[in-house]
N, C-alpha and C positions, 0 to 999 in steps of 0.2 A: 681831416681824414674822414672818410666817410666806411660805414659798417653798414652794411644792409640799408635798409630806413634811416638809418641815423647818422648824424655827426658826432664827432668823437672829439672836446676840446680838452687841450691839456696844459698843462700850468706847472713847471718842474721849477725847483728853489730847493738851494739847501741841499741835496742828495736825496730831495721826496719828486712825487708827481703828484699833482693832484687831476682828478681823472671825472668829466661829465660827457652822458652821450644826451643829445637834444635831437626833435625831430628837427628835419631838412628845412623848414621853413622859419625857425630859431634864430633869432636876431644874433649876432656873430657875438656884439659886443654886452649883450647881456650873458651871454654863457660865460664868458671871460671876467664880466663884473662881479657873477657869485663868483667861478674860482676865485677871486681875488677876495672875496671874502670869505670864503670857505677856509684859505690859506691863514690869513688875519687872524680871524676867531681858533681857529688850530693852534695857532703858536701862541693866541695869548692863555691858551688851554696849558700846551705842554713846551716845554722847550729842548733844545736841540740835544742837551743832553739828558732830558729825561725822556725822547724818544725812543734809545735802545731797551731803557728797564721797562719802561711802560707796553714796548710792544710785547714782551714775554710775559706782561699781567694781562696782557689784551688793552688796547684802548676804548674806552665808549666812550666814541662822539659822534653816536647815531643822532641823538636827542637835539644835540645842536644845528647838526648836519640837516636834519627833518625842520628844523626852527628856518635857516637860511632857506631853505629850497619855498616853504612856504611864505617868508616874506618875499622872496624873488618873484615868484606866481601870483601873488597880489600887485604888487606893483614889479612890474619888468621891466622898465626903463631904468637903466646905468645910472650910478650916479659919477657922472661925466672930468664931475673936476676930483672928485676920489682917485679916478683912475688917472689923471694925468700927476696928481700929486706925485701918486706909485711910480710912475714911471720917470718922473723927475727924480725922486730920492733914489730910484736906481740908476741913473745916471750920473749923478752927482758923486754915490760911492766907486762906480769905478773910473771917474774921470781922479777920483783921488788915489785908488789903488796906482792908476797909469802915472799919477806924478809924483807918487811915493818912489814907487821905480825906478821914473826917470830918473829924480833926485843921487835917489840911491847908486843908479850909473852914473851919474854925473859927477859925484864923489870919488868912485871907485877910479877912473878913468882920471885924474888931474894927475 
């Protein structure tokens, strides 16, 4: 998606978005390599059920957020097999959700 001068990329997991805008000329897959650790370092910060209490303390993770954006700008090249890992373990849990399922119809239905 694009916003004026900018692209807009997003990264939703979990019931969050994670949310970056880059100039137009912004390599695709490095804006999606910090999301992807932007994401990472978030949840080894807070977890899913300390999200609601934390958000009505406020979360601060400027400091971290500021740490990622500056290692990304020094070196901006992906780390390529990171990203494919990710994407494999997200495969992997729903081809097991899809056979948990089946299983589970397959049972129900005898």
């Amino acid at each position: 998606m694009t916003y004026f001068r900018f692209n807009v990329h997003t990264y939703c997991t979990d019931g969050l978005s994670f949310i970056c805008l880059t100039d137009r000329d912004f390599k695709l897959e490095v804006a999606y390599s910090f999301l992807d650790t932007v994401k990472e370092r978030f949840f080894k910060k807070y977890s899913l059920d300390t999200i609601g209490r934390s958000v009505a303390s406020g979360i601060n993770f400027a400091e971290e957020l500021k740490s990622i954006m500056d290692d990304t700008n020094a070196n901006p090249e992906p780390d390529k097999s990171k990203a494919v890992i990710s994407e494999l373990s997200d495969v992997k849990n729903i081809a097991a959700d899809n056979l948990s399922t089946v299983g589970f119809w397959l049972c129900e239905n005898r």
